[in-house]
N, CA and C atoms as an extended XYZ file, in Angstrom:
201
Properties=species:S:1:pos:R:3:atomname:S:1:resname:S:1:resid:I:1 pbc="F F F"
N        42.661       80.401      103.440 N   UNK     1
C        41.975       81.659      103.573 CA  UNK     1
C        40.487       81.403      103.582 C   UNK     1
N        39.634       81.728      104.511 N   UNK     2
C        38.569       81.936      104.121 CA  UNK     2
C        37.565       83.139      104.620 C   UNK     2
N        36.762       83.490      103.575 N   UNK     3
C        36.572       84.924      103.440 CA  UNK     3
C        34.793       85.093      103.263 C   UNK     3
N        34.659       86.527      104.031 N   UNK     4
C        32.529       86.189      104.076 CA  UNK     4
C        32.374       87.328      103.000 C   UNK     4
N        31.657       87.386      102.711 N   UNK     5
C        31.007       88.420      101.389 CA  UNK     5
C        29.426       88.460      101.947 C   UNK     5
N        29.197       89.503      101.693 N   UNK     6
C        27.883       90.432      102.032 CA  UNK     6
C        27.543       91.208      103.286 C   UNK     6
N        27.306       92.533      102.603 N   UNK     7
C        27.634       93.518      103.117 CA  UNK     7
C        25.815       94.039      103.914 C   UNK     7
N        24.941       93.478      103.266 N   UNK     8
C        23.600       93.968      104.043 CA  UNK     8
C        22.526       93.172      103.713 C   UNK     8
N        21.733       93.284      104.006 N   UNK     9
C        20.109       91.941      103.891 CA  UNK     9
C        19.842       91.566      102.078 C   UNK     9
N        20.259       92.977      101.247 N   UNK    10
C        20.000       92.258      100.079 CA  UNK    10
C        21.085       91.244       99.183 C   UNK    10
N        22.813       91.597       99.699 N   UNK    11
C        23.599       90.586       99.426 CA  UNK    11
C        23.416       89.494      100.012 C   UNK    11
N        23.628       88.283       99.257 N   UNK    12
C        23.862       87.326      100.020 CA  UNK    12
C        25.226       86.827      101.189 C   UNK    12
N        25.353       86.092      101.758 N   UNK    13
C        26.873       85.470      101.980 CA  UNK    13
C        27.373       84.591      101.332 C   UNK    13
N        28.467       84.753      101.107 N   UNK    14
C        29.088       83.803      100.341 CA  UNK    14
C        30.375       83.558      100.971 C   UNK    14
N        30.680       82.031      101.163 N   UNK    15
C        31.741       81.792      102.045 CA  UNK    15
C        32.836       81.174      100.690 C   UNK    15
N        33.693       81.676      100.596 N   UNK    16
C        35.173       81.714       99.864 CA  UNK    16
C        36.188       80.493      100.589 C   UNK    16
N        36.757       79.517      100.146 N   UNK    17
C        37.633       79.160      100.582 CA  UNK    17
C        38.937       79.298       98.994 C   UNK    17
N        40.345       79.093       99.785 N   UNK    18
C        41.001       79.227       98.520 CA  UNK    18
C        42.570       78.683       99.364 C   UNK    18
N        43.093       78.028       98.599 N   UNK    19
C        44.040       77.289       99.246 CA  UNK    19
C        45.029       76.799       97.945 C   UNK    19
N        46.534       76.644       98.200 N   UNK    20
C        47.323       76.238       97.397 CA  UNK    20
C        47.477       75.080       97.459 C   UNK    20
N        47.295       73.890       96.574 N   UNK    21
C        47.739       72.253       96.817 CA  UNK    21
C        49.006       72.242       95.878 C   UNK    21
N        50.208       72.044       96.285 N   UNK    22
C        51.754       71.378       96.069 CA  UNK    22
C        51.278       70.298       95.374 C   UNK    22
N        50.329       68.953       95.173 N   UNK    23
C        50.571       67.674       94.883 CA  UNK    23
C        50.618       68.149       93.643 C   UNK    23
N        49.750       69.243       93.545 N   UNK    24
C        48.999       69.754       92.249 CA  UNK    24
C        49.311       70.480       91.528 C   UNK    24
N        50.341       71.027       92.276 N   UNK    25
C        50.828       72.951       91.993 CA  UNK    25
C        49.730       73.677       91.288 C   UNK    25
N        48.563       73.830       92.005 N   UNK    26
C        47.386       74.475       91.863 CA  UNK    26
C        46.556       75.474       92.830 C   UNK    26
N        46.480       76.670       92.428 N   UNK    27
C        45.347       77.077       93.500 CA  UNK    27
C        43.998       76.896       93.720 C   UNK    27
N        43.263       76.211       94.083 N   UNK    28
C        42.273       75.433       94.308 CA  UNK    28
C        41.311       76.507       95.084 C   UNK    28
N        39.838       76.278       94.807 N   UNK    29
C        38.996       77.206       95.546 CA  UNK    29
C        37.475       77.011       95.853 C   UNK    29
N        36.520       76.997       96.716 N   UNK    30
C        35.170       76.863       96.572 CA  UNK    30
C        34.820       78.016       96.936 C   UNK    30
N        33.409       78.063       96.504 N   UNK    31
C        32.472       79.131       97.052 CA  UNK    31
C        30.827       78.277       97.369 C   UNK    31
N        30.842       78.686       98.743 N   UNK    32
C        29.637       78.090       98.839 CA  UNK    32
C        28.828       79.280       99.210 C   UNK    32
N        27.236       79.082       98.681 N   UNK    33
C        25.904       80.468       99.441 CA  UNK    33
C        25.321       79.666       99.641 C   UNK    33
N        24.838       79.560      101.233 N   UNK    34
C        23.837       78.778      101.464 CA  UNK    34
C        22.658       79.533      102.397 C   UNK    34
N        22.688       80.665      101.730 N   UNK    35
C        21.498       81.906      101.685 CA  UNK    35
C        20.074       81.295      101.128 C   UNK    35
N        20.745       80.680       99.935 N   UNK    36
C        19.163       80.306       99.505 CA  UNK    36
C        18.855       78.831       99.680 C   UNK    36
N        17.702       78.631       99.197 N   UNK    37
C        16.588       77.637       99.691 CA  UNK    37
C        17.462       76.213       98.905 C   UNK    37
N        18.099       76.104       98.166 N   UNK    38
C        19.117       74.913       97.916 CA  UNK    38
C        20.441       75.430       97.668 C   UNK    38
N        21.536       75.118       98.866 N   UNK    39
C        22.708       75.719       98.889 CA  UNK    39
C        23.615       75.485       97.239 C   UNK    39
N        23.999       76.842       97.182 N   UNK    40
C        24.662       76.398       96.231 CA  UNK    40
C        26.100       76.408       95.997 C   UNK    40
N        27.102       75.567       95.789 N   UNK    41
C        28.424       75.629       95.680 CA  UNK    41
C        29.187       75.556       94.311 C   UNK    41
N        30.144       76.214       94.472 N   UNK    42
C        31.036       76.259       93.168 CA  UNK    42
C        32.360       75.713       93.285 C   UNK    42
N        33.348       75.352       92.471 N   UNK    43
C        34.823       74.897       92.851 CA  UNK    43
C        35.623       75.369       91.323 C   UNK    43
N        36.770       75.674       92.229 N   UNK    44
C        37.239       75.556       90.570 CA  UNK    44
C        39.320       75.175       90.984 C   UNK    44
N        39.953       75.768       89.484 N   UNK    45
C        41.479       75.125       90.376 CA  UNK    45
C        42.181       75.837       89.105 C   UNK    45
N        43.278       76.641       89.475 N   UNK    46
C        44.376       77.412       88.171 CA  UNK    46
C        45.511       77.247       88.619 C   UNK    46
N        46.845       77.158       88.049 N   UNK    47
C        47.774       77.205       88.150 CA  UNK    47
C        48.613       78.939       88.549 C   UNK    47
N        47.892       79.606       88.171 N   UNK    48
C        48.269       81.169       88.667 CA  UNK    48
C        46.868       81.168       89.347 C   UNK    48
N        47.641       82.481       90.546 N   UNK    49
C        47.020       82.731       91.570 CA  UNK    49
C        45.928       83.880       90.932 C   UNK    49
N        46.059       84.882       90.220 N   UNK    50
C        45.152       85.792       89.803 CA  UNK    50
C        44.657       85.140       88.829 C   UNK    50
N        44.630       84.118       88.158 N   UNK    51
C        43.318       83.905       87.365 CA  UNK    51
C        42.502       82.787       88.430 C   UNK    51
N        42.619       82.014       89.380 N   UNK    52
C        42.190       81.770       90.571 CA  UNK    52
C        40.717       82.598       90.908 C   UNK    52
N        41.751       84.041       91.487 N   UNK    53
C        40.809       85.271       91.738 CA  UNK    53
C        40.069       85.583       90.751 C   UNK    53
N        40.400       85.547       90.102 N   UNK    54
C        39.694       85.761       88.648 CA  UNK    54
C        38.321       85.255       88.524 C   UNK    54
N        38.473       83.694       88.861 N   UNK    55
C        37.673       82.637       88.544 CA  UNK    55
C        36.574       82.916       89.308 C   UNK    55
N        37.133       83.697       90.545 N   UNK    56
C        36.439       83.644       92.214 CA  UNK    56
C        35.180       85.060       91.841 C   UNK    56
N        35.918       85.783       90.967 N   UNK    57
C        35.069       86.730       91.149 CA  UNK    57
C        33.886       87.154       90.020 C   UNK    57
N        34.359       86.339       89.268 N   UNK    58
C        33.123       86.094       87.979 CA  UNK    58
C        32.437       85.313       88.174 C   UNK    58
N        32.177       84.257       89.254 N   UNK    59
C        31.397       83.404       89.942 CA  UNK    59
C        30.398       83.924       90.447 C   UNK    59
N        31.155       85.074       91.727 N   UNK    60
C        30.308       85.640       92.387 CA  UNK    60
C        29.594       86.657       91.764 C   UNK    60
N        30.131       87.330       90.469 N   UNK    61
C        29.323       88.687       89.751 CA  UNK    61
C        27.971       87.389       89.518 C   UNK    61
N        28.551       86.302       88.562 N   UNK    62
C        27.748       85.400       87.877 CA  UNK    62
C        26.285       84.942       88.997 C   UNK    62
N        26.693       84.910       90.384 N   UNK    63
C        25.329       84.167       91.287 CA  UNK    63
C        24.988       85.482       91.945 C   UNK    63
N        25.563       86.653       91.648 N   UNK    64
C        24.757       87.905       92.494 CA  UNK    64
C        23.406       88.276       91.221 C   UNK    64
N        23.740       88.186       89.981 N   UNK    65
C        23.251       88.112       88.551 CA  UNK    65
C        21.655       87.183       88.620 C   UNK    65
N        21.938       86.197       89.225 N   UNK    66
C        20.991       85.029       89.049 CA  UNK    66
C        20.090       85.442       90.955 C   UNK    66
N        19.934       86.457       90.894 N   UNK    67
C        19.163       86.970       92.615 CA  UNK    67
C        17.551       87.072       92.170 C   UNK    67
């Protein structure tokens, strides 16, 4: 899956990837913004899919926070 976030000039974009790895039985995920002047990326990895999302979206509250 990958997914764009921001909706007008003062959000940023943020590009979402999120993918299931079997080796791992994990849902695995990055977020990269490379809006600002040193791109910044995040990763993370859960065994359930909603704390995954979870992870995904307290990231993004967390770097809309730091604007």
């Amino acid at each position: 899956m990958h997914f764009l976030i921001g909706l007008n000039w003062n959000i940023p974009n943020m590009k979402i990837n999120l993918w299931y790895c079997k080796d791992m039985n994990q849902w695995r995920w990055t977020l990269t913004d490379d809006q600002r002047p040193i791109v910044k990326q995040e990763s993370g990895q859960r065994d359930n899919l909603r704390d995954a999302m979870n992870d995904v979206a307290n990231t993004v509250e967390y770097l809309m926070s730091q604007i």
